[in-house]
C-alpha positions as CSV (number, residue, x, y, z in Angstrom):
1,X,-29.3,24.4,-47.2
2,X,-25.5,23.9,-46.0
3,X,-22.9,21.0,-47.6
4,X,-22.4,18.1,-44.9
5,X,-19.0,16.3,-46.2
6,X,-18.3,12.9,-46.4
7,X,-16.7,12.9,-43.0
8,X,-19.1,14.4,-40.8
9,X,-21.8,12.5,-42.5
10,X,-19.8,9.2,-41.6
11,X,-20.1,10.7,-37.9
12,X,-23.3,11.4,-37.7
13,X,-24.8,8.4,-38.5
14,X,-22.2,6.5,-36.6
15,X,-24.3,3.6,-34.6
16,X,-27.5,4.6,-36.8
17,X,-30.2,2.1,-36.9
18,X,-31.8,1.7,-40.6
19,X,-35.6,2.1,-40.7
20,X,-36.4,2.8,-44.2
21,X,-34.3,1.6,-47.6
22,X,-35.2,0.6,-50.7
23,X,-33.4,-0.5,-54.4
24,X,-31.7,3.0,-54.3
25,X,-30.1,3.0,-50.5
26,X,-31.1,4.1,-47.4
27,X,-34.0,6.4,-46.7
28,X,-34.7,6.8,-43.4
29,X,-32.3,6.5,-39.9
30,X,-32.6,6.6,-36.3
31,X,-29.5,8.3,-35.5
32,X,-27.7,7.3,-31.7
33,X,-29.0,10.5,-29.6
34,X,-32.9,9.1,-30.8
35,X,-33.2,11.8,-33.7
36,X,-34.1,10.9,-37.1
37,X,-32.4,11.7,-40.6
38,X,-34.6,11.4,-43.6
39,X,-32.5,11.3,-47.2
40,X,-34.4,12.3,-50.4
41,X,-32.6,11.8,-53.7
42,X,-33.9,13.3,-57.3
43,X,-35.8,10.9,-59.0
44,X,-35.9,12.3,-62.0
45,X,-33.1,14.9,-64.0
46,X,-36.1,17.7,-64.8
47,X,-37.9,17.9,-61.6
48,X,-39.1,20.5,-59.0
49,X,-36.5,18.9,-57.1
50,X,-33.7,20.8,-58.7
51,X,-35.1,24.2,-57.6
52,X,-37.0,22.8,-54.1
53,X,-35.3,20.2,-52.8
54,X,-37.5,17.4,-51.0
55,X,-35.9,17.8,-47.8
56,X,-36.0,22.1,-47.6
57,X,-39.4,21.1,-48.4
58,X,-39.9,18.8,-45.3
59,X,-38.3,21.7,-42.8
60,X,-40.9,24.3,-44.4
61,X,-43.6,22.2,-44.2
62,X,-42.7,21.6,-40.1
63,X,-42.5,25.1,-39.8
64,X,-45.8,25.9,-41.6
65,X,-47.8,23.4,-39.3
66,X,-46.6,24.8,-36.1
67,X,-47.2,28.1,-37.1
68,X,-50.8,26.8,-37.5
69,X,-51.0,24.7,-34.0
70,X,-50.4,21.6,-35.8
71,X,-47.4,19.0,-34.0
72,X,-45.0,17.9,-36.7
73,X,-41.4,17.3,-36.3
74,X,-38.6,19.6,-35.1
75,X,-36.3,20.7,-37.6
76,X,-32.8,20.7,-36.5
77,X,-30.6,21.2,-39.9
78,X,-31.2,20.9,-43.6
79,X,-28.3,19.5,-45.4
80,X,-27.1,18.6,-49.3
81,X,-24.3,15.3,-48.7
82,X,-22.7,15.4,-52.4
83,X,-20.8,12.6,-51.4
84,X,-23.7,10.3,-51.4
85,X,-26.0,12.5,-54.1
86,X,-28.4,13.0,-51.1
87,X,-30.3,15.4,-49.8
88,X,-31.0,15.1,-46.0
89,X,-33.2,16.4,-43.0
90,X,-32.1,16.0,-39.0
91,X,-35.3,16.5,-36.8
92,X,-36.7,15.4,-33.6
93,X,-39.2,12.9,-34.2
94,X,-42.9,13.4,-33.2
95,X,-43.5,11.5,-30.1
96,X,-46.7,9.2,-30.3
97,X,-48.2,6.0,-31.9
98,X,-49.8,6.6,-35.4
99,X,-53.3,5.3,-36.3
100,X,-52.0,2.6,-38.0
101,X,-50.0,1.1,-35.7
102,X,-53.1,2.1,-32.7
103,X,-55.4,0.2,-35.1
104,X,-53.0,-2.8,-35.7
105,X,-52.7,-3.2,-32.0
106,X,-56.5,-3.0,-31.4
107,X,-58.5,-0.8,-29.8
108,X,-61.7,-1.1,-27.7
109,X,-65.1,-0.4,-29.6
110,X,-65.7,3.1,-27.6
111,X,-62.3,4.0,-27.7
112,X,-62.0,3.4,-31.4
113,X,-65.1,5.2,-32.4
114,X,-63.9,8.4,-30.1
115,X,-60.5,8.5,-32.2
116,X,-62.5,8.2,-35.6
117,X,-64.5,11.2,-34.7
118,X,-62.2,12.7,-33.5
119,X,-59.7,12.3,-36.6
120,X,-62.7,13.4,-38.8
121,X,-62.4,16.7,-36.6
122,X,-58.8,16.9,-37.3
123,X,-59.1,16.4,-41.1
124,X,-61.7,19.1,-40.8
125,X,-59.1,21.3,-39.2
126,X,-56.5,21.3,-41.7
127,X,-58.4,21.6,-44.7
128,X,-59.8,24.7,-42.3
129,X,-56.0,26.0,-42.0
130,X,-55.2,25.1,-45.7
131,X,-53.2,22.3,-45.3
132,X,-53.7,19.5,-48.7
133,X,-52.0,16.7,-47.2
134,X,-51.3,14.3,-50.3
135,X,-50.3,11.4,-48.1
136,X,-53.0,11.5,-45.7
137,X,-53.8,7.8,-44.8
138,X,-53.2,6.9,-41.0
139,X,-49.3,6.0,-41.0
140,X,-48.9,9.5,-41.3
141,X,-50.7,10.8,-38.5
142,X,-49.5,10.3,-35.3
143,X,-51.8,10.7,-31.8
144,X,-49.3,12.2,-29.1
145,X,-49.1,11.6,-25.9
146,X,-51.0,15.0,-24.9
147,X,-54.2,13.9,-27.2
148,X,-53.2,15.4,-30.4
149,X,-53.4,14.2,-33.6
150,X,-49.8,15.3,-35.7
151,X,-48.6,14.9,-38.9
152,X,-44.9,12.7,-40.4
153,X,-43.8,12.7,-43.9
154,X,-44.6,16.3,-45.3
155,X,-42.9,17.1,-47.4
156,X,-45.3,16.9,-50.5
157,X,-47.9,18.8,-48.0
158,X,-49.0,22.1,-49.8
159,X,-49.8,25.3,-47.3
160,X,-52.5,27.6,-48.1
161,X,-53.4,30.8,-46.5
162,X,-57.4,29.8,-47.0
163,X,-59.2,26.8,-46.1
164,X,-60.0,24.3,-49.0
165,X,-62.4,24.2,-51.8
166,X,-65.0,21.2,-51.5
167,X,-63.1,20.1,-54.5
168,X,-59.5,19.9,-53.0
169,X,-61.2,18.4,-49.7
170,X,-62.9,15.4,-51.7
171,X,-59.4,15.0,-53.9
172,X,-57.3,15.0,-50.4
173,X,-59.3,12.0,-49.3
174,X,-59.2,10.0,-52.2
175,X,-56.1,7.9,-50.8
176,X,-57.3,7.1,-47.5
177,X,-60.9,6.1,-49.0
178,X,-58.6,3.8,-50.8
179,X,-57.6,2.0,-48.4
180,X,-60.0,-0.8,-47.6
181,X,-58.8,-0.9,-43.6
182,X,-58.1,2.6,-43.3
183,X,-61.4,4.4,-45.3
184,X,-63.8,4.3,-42.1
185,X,-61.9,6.4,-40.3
186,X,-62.9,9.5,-41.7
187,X,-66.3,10.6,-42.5
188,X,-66.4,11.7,-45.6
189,X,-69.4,13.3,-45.6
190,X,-68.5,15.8,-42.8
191,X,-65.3,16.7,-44.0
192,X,-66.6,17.7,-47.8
193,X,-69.3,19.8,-45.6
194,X,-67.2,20.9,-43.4
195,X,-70.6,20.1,-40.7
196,X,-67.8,19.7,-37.3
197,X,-66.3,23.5,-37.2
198,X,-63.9,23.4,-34.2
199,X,-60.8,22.5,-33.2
200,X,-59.8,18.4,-32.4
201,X,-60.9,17.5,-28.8
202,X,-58.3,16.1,-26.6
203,X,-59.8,12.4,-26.0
C-alpha cells in the first residue's frame, strides 16, 4: 500500500462528486475522469484492520473474482492518506444497473422471473467457486451490460479454494432472506442443494 500526501490527495479528488458520507466524513467519490475512490477508516483501535486494511482487502478481493470469471471492479492503486487517517481504493467502477435499482425501476413479469433464476444460478456459482459474500443482497450485484451478473463492495468477501458447505451456503443468505423486498430473488432451496450446476446464462 503506498502513502498518498495531503497534496496529491487535494488533486485527485479535485471536482469529485460525493456519493457516500456518513457522521465520520466522506466514504465514497466519483472522481472527474468517472473513476471511483472508496475511503475506509478503522473503526475500532484492536481490529483486523491494523494488520489487513479494508481497502488492500477490496483490491484482493477484485483480483480474486476475476481470477474466478467473476466482473468486479478494476483496481487502479491502493493508498494510506495519513493526512485524513484514511485508507483509500481508486478503481474503475463496474459498468451496469444493480438489482436494486432494476427492481426499483420495474421490470416486466417474464423478464423479472428470467433475472431471479438467473441470479439463483449466479449465487449457485460463487458458492461453487468459494466465494462467502457477507453483503449479498441485490445493491451489491450489479447486471452488466453483456448479461452478467458482478459483484460491488467486497471487501468483507472471503475467497475459498473449495465450494461451500451447506452450512456456509444457508448462513450467506441469511441477509438477503432478510430483506422483505429483496428475499424472492433467490431460491433458497436450490442454492442450499446446489440442484442448478452451471454457469449464469446470459439473458
Amino acid at each position: 500500500m503506498n502513502r498518498l500526501e495531503q497534496d496529491d490527495y487535494l488533486a485527485l479528488r479535485a471536482g469529485a462528486t460525493i456519493l457516500e458520507e456518513d457522521g465520520f466524513g466522506e466514504k465514497v467519490l466519483r472522481l472527474a475522469d468517472g473513476t471511483m475512490l472508496k475511503l475506509f477508516r478503522r473503526k475500532r483501535l484492536l481490529s483486523s484492520a491494523a494488520w489487513s486494511p479494508y481497502a488492500q482487502r477490496f483490491a484482493d478481493n477484485a483480483a480474486a473474482l476475476h481470477q474466478r470469471h467473476i466482473p468486479a471492479p478494476v483496481i487502479i492503486a491502493v493508498w494510506r492518506v495519513p493526512s485524513i487517517d484514511r485508507d483509500a481504493v481508486h478503481y474503475h467502477p463496474l459498468v451496469g444497473k444493480t438489482l436494486r435499482e432494476m427492481r426499483r425501476e420495474g421490470l416486466e413479469a417474464h423478464r423479472e422471473q428470467a433475472l431471479k433464476a438467473a441470479f439463483t444460478r449466479f449465487v449457485i456459482h460463487l458458492h461453487d467457486c468459494g466465494v462467502y459474500f457477507r453483503s449479498l443482497h441485490l445493491g451489491n450485484v450489479v447486471y452488466t451490460p453483456d448479461h452478467q451478473f458482478g459483484l460491488i463492495d467486497i471487501s468483507d468477501a472471503r475467497m475459498g479454494r473449495r465450494a461451500l458447505s451447506k452450512q456456509l451456503r444457508a448462513r450467506n443468505l441469511r441477509r438477503l432472506e432478510g430483506i422483505p423486498e429483496e428475499s424472492e430473488w433467490v431460491d433458497s432451496s436450490a442454492v442450499l442443494s446446489g440442484a442448478l450446476q452451471e454457469k449464469p446464462r446470459t439473458l
